[in-house]
C-alpha positions in Angstrom: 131.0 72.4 113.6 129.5 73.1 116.7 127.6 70.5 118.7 124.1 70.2 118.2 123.4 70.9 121.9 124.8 74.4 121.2 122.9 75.1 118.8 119.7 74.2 119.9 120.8 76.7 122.5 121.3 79.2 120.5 118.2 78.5 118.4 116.5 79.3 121.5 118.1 82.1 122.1 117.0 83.4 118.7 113.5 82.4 119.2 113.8 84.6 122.3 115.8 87.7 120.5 112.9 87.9 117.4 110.0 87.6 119.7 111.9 90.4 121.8 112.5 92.5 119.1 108.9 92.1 117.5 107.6 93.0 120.7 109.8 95.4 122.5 112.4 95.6 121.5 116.6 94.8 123.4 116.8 91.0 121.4 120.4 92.0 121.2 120.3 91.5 124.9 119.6 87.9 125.0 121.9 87.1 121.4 125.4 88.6 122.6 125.7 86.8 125.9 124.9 83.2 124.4 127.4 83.7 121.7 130.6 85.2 124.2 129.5 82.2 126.0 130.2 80.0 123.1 133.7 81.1 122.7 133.4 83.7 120.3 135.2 87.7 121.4 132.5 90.3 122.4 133.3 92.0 119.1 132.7 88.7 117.0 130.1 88.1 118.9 128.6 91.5 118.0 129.5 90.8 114.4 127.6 87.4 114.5 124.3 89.1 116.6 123.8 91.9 113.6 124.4 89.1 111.1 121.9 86.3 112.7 119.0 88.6 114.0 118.4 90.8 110.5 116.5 88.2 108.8 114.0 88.0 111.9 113.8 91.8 111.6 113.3 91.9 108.0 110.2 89.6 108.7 109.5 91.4 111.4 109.4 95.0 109.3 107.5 93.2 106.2 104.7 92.3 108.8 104.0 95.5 109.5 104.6 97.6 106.9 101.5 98.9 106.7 102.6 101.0 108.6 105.1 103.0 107.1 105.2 106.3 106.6 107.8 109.5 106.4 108.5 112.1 109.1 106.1 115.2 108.8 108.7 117.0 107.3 111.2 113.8 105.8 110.0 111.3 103.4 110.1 107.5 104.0 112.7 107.5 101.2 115.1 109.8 102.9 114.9 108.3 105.7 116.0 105.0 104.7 118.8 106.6 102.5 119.9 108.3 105.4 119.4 104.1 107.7 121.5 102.6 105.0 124.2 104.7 105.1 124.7 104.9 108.5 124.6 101.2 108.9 127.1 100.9 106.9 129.2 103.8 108.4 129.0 102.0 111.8 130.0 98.4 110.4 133.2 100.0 109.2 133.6 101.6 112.6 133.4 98.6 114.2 135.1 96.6 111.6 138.5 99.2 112.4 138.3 99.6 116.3 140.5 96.6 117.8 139.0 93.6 119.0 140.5 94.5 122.9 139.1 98.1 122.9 135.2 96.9 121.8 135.6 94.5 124.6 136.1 97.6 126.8 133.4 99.1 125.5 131.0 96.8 125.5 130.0 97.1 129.6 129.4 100.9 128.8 127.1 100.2 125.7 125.2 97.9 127.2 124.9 99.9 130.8 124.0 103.1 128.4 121.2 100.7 126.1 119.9 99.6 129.5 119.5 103.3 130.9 118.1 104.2 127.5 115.6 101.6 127.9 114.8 102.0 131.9 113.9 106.1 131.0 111.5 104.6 128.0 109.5 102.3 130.1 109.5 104.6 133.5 109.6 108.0 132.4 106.6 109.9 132.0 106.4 111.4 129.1 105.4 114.9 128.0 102.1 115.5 125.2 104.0 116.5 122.1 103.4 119.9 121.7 105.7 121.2 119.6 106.6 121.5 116.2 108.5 119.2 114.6 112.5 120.0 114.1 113.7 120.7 110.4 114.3 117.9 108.2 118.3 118.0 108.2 118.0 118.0 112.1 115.9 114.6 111.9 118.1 113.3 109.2 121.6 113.9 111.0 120.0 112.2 114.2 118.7 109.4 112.0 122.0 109.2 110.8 123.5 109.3 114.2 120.9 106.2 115.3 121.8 104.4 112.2 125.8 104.5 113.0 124.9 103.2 116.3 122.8 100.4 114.9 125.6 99.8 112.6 128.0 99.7 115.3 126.9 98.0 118.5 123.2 97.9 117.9 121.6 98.0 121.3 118.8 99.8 121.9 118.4 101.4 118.3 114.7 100.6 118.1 113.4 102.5 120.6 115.9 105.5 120.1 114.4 105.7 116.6 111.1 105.5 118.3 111.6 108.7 120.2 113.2 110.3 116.9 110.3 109.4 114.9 107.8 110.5 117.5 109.5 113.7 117.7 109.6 114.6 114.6 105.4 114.2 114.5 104.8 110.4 113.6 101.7 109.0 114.8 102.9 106.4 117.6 101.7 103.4 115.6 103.2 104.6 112.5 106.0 105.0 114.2 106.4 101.9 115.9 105.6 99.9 112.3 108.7 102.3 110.6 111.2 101.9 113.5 111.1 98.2 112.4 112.1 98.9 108.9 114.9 101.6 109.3 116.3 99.4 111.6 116.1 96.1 109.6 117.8 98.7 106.9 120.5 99.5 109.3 121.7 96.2 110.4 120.7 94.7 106.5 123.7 97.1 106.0 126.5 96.2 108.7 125.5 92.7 108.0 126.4 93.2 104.5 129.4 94.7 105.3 130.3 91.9 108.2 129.8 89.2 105.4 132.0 90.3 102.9 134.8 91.1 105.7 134.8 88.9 108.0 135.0 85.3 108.8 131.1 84.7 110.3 131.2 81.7 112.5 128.2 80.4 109.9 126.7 77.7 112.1 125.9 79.6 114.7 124.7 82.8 112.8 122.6 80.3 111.4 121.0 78.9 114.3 120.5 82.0 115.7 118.4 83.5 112.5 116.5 80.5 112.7 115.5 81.0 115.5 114.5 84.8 115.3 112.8 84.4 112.3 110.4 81.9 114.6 110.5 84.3 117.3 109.6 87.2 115.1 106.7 85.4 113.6 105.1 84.5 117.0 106.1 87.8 118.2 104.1 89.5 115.6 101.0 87.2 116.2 101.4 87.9 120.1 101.7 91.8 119.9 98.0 92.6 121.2 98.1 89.4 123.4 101.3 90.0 125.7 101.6 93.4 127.7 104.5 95.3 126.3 105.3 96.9 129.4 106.1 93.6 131.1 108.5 93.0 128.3 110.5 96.3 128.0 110.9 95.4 132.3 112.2 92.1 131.1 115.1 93.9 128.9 115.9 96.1 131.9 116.6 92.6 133.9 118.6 91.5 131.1 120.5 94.4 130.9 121.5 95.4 134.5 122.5 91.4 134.4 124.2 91.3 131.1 126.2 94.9 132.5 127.4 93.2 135.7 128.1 90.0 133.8 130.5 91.6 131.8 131.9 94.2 134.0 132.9 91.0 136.2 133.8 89.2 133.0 136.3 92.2 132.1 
């Protein structure tokens, strides 16, 4: 059993992760480094990250579900189909890649997450003009996002922000569903973790506490708190976190 100092540490670390995610996303940021620094392999301590932060996401999505909607041209329904799947498809990814090659890999996803989130805050976007890509084309990238979710995690939300938007969803509609598909992701690699592998429970536990706070408060700050401020504060994170472990490995 871990010592309750620990704990409280990663309760904290939670509260940080759900009121990340709620907000702008990148909690995964703040999760995986508290638990490698507990002892636990990057891999686990992916494992462990997917496992602790769903419940604060599943709150997080059920806030705002209002929200929800379907692509122009894909329905709600098919687009969680398509979430599910994937998560699942990434959990046994990661679940058959050796513990010493994830490790390797991990500076690489977290340096690409971080770019991926530097070119959403900083670069300017074009008006959507166009028309929206066929159904199967947003499915097999929903697919492809879901995998990833499934797999390492980092940085999903806002690459299913960008899918949704370009496939025609209304920002706000967009930003409410991202929430859900990827609750439905990692609902489905935590599944799969749980009935696989031996979850270091305490600290999952602690964790989820923690972002279940988080994504509560997050929620209530949304309009308070300037969003752009945050997604700059997972770009910190994740140039830090990418040296960290670079100099780690």
């Amino acid at each position: 059993m871990p010592a309750l100092g620990l704990l409280a540490v990663l309760f904290a670390a939670g509260v940080w992760a759900g009121a990340q995610n709620a907000l702008a996303g990148g909690g995964s940021f703040v999760t995986l480094p508290a638990l490698i620094l507990t002892g636990l392999d990057p891999r686990l301590a992916n494992i462990t990250s997917t496992v602790a932060l769903f419940p604060g996401q599943v709150t997080t999505g059920w806030a705002g579900r209002s929200l929800v909607s379907g692509a122009e041209r894909l329905s709600f329904r098919a687009l969680a189909a398509v979430c599910l799947a994937g998560g699942v498809v990434g959990a046994v990814l990661l679940l058959v890649t050796p513990a010493k090659v994830f490790a390797a890999m991990v500076p690489w996803l977290v340096l690409a997450a971080t770019g991926l989130f530097a070119w959403s805050t900083f670069w300017p976007k074009p008006a959507g003009t166009s028309n929206p890509p066929p159904a199967w084309v947003t499915a097999l990238i929903q697919g492809f996002i879901a995998t990833y979710a499934g797999f390492f995690g980092g940085g999903a939300g806002i690459v299913t922000l960008a899918a949704l938007t370009l496939a025609r969803m209304p920002l706000r509609n967009a930003g409410g569903t991202k929430n859900v598909l990827v609750a439905i992701s990692n609902i489905a690699a935590a599944l799969v973790f749980a009935a696989t592998v031996p979850i270091p429970w305490a600290k999952a536990a602690a964790v989820g506490a923690g972002s279940m706070v988080g994504g509560y408060g997050g929620a209530l700050l949304l309009h308070r708190v300037p969003v752009r401020v945050l997604r700059i504060a997972v770009v910190v994170i994740g140039v830090a976190l990418t040296i960290g472990l670079f100099v780690r490995g």
